[in-house]
C-alpha positions in Angstrom: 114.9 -11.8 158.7 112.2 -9.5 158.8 112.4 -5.7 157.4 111.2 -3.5 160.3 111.5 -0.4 157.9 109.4 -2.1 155.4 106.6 -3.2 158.0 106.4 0.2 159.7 106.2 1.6 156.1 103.2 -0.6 155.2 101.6 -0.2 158.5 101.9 3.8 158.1 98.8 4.4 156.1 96.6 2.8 158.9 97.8 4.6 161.6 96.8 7.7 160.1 93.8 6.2 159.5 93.3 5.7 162.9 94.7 9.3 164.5 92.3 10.8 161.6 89.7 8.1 163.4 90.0 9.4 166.8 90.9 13.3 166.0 87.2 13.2 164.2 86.1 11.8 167.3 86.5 14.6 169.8 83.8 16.9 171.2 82.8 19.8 169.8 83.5 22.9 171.9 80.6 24.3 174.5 80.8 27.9 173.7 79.3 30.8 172.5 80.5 33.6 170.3 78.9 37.6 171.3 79.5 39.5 168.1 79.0 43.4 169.2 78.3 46.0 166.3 77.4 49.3 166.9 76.9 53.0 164.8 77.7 55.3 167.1 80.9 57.4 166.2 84.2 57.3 168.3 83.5 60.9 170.0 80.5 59.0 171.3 82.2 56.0 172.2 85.9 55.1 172.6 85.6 51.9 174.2 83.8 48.6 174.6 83.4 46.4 177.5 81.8 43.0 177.4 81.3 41.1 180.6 79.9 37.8 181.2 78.6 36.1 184.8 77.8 32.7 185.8 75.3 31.0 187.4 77.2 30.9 190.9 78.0 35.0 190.3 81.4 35.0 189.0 82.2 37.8 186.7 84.4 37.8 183.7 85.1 41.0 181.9 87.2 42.1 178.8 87.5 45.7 177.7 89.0 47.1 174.7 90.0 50.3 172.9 87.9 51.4 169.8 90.1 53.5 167.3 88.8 55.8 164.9 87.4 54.0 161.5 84.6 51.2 160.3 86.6 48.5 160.7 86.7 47.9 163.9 83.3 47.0 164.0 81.7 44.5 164.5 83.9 42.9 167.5 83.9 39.3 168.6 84.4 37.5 171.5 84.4 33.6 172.3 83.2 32.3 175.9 83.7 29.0 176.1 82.0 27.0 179.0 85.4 25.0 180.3 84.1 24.2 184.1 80.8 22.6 182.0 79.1 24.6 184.4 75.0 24.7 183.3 72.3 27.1 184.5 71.9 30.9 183.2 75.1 32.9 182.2 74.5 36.7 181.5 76.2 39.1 179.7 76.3 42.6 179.0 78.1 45.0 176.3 79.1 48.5 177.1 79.6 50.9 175.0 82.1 53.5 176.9 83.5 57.4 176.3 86.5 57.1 179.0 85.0 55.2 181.9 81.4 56.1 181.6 79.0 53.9 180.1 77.2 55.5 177.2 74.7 53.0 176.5 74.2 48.9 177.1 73.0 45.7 176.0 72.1 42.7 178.0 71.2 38.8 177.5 70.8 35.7 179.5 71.9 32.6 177.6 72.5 29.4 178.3 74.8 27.0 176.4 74.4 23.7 174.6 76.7 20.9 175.3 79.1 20.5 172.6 77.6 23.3 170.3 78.6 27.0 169.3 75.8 29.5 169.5 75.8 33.0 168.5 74.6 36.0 170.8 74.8 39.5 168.9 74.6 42.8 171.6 74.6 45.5 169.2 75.2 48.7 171.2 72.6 51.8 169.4 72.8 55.5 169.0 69.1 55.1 169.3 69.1 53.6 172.3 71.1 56.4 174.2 68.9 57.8 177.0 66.8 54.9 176.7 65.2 53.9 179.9 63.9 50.2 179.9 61.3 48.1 181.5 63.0 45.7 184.1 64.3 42.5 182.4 64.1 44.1 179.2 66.9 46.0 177.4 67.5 48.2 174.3 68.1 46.9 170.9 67.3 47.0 167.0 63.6 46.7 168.0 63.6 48.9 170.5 63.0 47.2 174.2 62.8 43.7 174.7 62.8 40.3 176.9 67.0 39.9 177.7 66.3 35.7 177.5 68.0 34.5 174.8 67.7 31.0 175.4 67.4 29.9 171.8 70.4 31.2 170.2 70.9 30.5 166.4 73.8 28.4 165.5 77.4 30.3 165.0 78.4 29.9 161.1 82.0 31.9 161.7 80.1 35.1 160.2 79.8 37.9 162.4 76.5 39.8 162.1 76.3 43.7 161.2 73.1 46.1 162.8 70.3 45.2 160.4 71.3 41.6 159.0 68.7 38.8 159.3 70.2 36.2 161.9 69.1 32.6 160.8 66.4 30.9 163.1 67.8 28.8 166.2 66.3 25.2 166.2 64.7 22.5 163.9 63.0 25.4 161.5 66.3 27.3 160.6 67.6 23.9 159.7 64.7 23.3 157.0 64.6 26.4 155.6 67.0 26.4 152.0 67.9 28.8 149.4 66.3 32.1 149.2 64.2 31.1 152.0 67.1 31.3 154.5 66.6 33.5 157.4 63.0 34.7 156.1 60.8 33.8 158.4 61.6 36.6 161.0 58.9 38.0 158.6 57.1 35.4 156.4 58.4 31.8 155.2 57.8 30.9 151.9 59.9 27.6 151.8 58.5 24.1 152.0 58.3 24.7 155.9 55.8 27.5 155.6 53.1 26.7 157.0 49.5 28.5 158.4 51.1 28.9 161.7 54.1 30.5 160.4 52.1 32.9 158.0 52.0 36.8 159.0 48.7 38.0 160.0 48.5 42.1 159.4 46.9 44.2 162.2 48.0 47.7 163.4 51.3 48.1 163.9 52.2 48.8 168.1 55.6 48.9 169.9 56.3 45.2 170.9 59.1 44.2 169.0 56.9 42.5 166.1 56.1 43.2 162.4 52.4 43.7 163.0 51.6 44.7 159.8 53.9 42.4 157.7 55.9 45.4 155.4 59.2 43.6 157.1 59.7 46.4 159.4 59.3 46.5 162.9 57.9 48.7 165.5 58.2 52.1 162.5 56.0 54.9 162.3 56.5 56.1 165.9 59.2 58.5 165.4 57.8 62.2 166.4 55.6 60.8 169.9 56.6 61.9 173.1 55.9 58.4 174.2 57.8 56.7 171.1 60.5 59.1 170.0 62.8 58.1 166.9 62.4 54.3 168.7 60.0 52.5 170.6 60.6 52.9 174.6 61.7 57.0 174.3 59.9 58.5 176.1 60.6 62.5 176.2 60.3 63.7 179.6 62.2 64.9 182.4 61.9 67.2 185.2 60.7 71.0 185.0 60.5 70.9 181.2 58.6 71.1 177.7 59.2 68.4 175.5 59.1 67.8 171.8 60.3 65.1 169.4 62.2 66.4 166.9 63.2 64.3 164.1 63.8 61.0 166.7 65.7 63.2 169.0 63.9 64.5 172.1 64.5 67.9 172.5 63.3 71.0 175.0 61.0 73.6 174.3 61.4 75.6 177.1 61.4 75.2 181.4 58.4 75.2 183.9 58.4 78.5 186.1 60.7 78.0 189.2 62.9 75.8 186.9 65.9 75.9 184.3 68.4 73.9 182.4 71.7 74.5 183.9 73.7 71.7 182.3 72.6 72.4 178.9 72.2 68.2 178.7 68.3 67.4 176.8 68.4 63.9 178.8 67.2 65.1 182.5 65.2 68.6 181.1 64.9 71.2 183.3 66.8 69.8 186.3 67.9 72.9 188.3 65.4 74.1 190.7 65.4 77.2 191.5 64.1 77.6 194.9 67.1 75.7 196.2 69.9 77.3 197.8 72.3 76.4 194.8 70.0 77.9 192.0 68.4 80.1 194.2 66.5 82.1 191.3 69.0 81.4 188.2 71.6 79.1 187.2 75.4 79.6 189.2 73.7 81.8 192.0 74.6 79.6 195.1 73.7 81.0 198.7 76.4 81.2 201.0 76.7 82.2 205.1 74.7 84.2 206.2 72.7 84.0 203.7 72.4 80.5 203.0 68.6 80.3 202.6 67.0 80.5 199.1 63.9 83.4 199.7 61.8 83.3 196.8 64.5 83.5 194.7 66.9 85.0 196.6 69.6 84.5 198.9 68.9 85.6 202.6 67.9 83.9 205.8 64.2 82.4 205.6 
């Protein structure tokens, strides 16, 4: 007579050989992880949105609270590519002080089959007011190119504003020991090559270490063009501009205009030779004297 509890006992062992077998041999998630950091304070910003769209046009969008203290930075978010659904995806972080946006980030990405990729949209105080060139957008750099194609690969440690992010690709996996990460400046690993060295020449806004001191895009800080980061530019309507320690700030107002709003970011806006500055801010011409007259209210 045979002993089924003594077969199913010896038999055990290799059965969970086999479920360990098989577990080993399913895919690898499709996803990518956004990790947002960002230093602006929680009067600047109280919330954070991050949404992501599809190829076909389909939104997805998550929003959170940010409470006051450090630690809720950075934040994390996994978008996994379920439908398998290839092409460009594009996402965007917001940075929001009750439902305005304060400032932005965005990147198109694609994923990898059966890989996890990391895409870091770290919102800037810097990059408040900033005004980008079309397909670019605001960053640690200043502006640049939103494709972000070749995304590094997602180690489970979430990035903070100034961190080196490892290379994406065949090079990052070379690279070893101190030699990790380095070549966003200069390798010097066994994978250093002439191609790879830095070159020095004047340093210019483009989002490069031009003259290899492992900085980028510095020594711009007090132009009008270039103010505290590359792409301020300090100008506005009506107004005289300086750049005062990074910060654009106004001098003073052309004749015929003033700052009403008290808000640096659109200068001088009010004119007044309009009916509702008509020759100083909160003078509004009403019936019958609606026209503004060279600076005052009466019927032109």
């Amino acid at each position: 007579m045979v002993n089924v509890s003594s077969t199913w006992r010896s038999l055990l062992p290799l059965l969970l050989a086999f479920g360990a077998f098989f577990a080993g041999c399913r895919a690898s998630p499709t996803q990518v992880v956004i990790v947002v950091d960002s230093d602006l304070p929680r009067s600047e910003a109280d919330g954070l949105e991050i949404a992501v769209t599809s190829p076909s046009g389909v939104e997805m969008v998550q929003r959170v609270a940010i409470d006051e203290g450090d630690s809720d930075w950075p934040r994390s978010w996994t978008q996994l590519n379920e439908t398998g659904q290839s092409g460009t995806f594009r996402a965007e972080a917001r940075a929001l002080l009750g439902d305005s946006v304060v400032v932005r980030r965005e990147a198109e990405f694609e994923f990898v089959p059966e890989e996890s990729r990391l895409l870091t949209l770290h919102l800037l105080r810097a990059c408040v007011g900033v005004s980008c060139p079309e397909r670019e957008s605001c960053g640690e750099s200043g502006c640049g190119a939103i494709d972000a194609r070749d995304l590094p690969m997602w180690d489970g440690d979430e990035p903070r504003i100034g961190d080196v992010i490892p290379d994406a690709g065949t090079d990052a996996a070379m690279d070893s020991g101190s030699d990790v990460g380095a070549d966003a400046t200069m390798d010097v690993g066994l994978d250093a090559t002439d191609s790879d060295a830095c070159v020095a020449s004047e340093e210019v806004c483009d989002g490069v270490d031009n003259d290899c001191d492992s900085r980028v895009d510095e020594g711009f800080g007090d132009s009008l063009e270039n103010c505290g980061i590359c792409g301020r530019a300090c100008e506005g309507r009506g107004a005289m501009w300086a750049c005062v320690e990074g910060e654009c700030a106004v001098l003073g107002c052309d004749v015929g205009f003033a700052d009403c709003n008290a808000n640096p970011a659109d200068g001088c806006e009010a004119d007044l030779s309009r009916p509702a500055t008509c020759g100083g801010c909160g003078i509004t011409c009403t019936a019958p004297n609606r026209d503004c007259c060279d600076g005052e209210c009466g019927r032109c």
